[in-house]
C-alpha positions as CSV (number, residue, x, y, z in Angstrom):
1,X,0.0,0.0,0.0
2,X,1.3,3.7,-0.9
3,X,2.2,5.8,2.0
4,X,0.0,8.9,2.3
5,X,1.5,12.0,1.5
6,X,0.3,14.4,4.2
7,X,-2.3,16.6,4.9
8,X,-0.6,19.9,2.7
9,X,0.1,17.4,-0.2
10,X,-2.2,18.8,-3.2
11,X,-2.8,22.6,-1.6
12,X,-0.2,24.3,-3.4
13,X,-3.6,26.4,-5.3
14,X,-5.4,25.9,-2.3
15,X,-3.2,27.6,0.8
16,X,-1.8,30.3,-2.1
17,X,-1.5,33.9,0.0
18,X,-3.8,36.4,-1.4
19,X,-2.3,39.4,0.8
20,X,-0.9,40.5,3.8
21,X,-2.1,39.8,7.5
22,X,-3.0,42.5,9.8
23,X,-2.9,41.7,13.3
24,X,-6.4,42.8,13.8
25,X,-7.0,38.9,11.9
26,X,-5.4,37.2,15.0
27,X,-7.6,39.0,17.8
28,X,-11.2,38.6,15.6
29,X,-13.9,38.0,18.1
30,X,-17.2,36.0,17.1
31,X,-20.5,35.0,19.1
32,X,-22.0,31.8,19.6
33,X,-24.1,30.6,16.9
34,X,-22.8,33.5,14.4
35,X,-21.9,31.9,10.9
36,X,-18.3,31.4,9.4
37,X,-15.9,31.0,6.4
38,X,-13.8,29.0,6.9
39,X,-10.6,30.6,4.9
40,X,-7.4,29.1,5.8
41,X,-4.5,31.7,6.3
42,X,-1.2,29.7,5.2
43,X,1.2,31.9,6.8
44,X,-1.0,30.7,10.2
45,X,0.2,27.1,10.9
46,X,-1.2,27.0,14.5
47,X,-4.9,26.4,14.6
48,X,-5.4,25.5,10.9
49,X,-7.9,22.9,9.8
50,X,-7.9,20.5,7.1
51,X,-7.9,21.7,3.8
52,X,-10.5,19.6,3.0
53,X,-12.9,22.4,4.6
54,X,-11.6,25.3,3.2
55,X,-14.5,27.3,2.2
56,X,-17.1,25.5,3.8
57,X,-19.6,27.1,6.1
58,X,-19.9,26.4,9.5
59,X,-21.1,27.8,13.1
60,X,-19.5,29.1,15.9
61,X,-20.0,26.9,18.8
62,X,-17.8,28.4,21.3
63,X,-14.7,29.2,22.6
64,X,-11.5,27.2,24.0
65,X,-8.3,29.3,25.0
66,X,-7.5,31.3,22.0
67,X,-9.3,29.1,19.0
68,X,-13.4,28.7,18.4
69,X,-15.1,25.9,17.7
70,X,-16.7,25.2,14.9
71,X,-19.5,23.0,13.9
72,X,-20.3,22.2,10.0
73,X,-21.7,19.2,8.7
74,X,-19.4,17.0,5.7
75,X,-20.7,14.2,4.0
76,X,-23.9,13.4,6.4
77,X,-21.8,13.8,9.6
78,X,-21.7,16.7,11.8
79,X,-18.2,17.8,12.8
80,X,-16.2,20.0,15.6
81,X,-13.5,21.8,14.9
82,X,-11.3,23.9,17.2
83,X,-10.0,26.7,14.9
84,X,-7.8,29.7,15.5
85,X,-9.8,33.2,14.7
86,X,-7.4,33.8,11.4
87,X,-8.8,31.3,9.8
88,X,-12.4,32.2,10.1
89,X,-14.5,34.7,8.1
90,X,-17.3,36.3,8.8
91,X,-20.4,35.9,6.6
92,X,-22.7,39.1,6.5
93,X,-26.5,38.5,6.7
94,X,-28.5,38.5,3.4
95,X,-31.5,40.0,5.1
């Protein structure tokens, strides 16, 4: 059986830097229940999820130390993730 590559292998497209970080990106706050992006910062290794849910929506659950977790469903399954703030967009309301 072939040896897995690693979670990065394949993101070169994926985890390309758009711009620069501010440090305003690392101290975002965000309520529980508000909705998120998840948009994975590459410079950011702490914190980071699997690129496999880059882009995907998901809710702020709560809070532990300096990440959020996150709740999004993938494939029929609901799943947690404990994120770190630069890696989470907000998404405005449509209303």
């Amino acid at each position: 059986m072939k040896g897995s590559k690693g979670k990065m292998h394949g993101t070169r497209r994926k985890l390309k830097k758009d711009g620069d970080v501010s440090p305003n990106d690392f101290l975002k706050e965000f309520e529980n229940g508000e909705k998120v992006q998840i948009n994975i910062e590459p410079s950011s290794h702490g914190g980071m999820p699997h690129p496999r849910f880059q882009g995907q929506i998901a809710e702020v659950e709560g809070k532990k130390g300096a990440s959020y977790r996150v709740k999004l469903a993938e494939g029929g399954k609901k799943k947690i993730l404990n994120v770190n703030p630069e890696h989470l967009k907000r998404i405005e309301n449509e209303d």
